[in-house]
N, C-alpha and C positions, 0 to 999 in steps of 0.2 A: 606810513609804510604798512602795506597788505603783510602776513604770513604768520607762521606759525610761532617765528622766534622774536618775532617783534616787541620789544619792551618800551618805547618811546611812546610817551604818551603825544595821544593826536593832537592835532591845532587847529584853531578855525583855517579853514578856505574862504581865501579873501578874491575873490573874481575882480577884473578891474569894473567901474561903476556901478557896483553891487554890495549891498549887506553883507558881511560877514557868515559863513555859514559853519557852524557849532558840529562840530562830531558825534556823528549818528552809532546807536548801538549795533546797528546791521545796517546792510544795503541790501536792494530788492535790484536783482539782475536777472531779466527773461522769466519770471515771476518767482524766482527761486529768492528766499532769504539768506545770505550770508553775511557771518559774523567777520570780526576783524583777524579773528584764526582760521578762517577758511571751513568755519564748522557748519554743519545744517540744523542743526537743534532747535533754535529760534522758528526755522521754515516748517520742520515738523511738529512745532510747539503748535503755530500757526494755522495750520493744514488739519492738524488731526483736532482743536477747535471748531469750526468748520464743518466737518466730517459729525465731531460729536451733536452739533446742533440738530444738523439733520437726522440723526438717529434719532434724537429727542421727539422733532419733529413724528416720526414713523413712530416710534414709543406710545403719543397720544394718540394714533391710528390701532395699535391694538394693546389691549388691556390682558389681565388673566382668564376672562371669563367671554370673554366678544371682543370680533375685531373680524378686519380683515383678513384674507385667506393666507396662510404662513407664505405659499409657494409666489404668488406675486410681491409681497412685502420682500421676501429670497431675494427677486430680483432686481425690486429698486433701490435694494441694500447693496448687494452688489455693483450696480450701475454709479451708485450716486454715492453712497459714503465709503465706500472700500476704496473707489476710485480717487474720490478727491481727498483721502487719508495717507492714501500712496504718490500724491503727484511729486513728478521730482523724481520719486526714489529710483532712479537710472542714473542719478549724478551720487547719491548719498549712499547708498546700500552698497556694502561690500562684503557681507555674509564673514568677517573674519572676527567678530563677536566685538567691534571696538566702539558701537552706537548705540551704548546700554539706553540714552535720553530718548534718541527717536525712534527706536523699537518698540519703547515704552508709550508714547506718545502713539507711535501707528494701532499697538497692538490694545492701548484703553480705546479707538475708537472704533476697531473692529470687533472689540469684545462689546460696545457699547449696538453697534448693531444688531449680532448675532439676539442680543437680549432684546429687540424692538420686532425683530421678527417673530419670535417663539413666544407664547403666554407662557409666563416659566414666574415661579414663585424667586422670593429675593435670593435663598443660598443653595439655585440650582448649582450645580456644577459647571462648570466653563466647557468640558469638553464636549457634554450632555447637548450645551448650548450649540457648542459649533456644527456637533453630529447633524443637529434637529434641524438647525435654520439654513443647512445648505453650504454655507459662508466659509473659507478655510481661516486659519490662522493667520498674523501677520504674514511673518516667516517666511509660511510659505506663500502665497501671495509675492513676497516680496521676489523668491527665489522665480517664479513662475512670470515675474516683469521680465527678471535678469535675464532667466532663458531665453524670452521671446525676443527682448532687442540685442541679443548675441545674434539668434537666428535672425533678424533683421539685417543686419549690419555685414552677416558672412552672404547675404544673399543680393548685398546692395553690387554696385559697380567697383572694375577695380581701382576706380581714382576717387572713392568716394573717404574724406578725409579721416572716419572710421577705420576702415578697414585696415589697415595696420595693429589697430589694437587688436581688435578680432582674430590678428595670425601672430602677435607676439606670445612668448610666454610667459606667463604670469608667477608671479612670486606667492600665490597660494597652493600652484601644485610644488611648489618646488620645495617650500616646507614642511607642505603634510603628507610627502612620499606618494600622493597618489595622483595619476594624468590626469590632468583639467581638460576638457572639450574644447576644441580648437574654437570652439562658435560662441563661447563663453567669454563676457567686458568682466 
């Protein structure tokens, strides 16, 4: 049983003339990881791995003292680790403060970037880092997907299976007293 209130524990899946198959900690659906609570943690545990390697990678491209020019490394930090840090997060991010794990997980790999960009000694400052290397914060990043596939979505067709959510009201304007944008998942 998939959900959230689920206490039963799982059972092999016996297929007919096949091996038994043992229960997995998560399933991989449309490249998204999900657990047996419906949660993304594991995906973002996964993703912003990944994400950090690549940094790492860029990290050995510039040093404190020589490297590469800050404004190109900007960009392939950008393109390449901010993006694959964030993949997904149009199913997972809900900006209502409840994904302390995968914010954590986006926000060590985009911190892990901004510092592969900048030659910056070990206890620069984070924000110093974000200012210098171009790069925003998770956050926002994250907020800056949401927006764009709201605007996506209010600009698709009107039988396009989105678009209802796109014109329902959401239950974040309605508890924090202020109008949510109609174009706003």
């Amino acid at each position: 049983m998939v959900g959230r209130g689920s206490h039963i524990p799982p059972e092999n899946l016996t297929l007919p003339g096949h091996l038994p198959l043992p229960p997995r900690p998560c399933a991989r659906w449309l490249r998204l990881w999900i657990d047996h609570r419906l949660k993304f943690d594991r995906h973002c545990e996964r993703w912003a791995a990944k994400a950090r390697m690549v940094a790492g990678t860029l990290l050995r491209l510039n040093k404190t003292l020589y490297g590469a020019p800050p404004g190109a490394l900007s960009a392939v930090a950008r393109a390449c680790v901010t993006q694959v840090a964030l993949y997904g997060s149009e199913a997972w991010f809900r900006d209502e403060g409840r994904q302390p794990v995968a914010l954590r997980h986006a926000e060590s790999a985009t911190a892990a970037a901004a510092r592969a960009v900048v030659p910056h000694w070990r206890r620069s400052p984070q924000a110093a880092l974000y200012r210098e290397s171009g790069l925003w914060p998770a956050v926002i990043e994250l907020r800056r997907k949401r927006d764009k596939l709201g605007l996506r979505v209010a600009q698709a067709d009107k039988q396009h299976p989105l678009r209802p959510l796109a014109e329902a009201p959401h239950e974040l304007g309605k508890r924090s007293g202020r109008p949510v944008p109609r174009t706003s998942l």
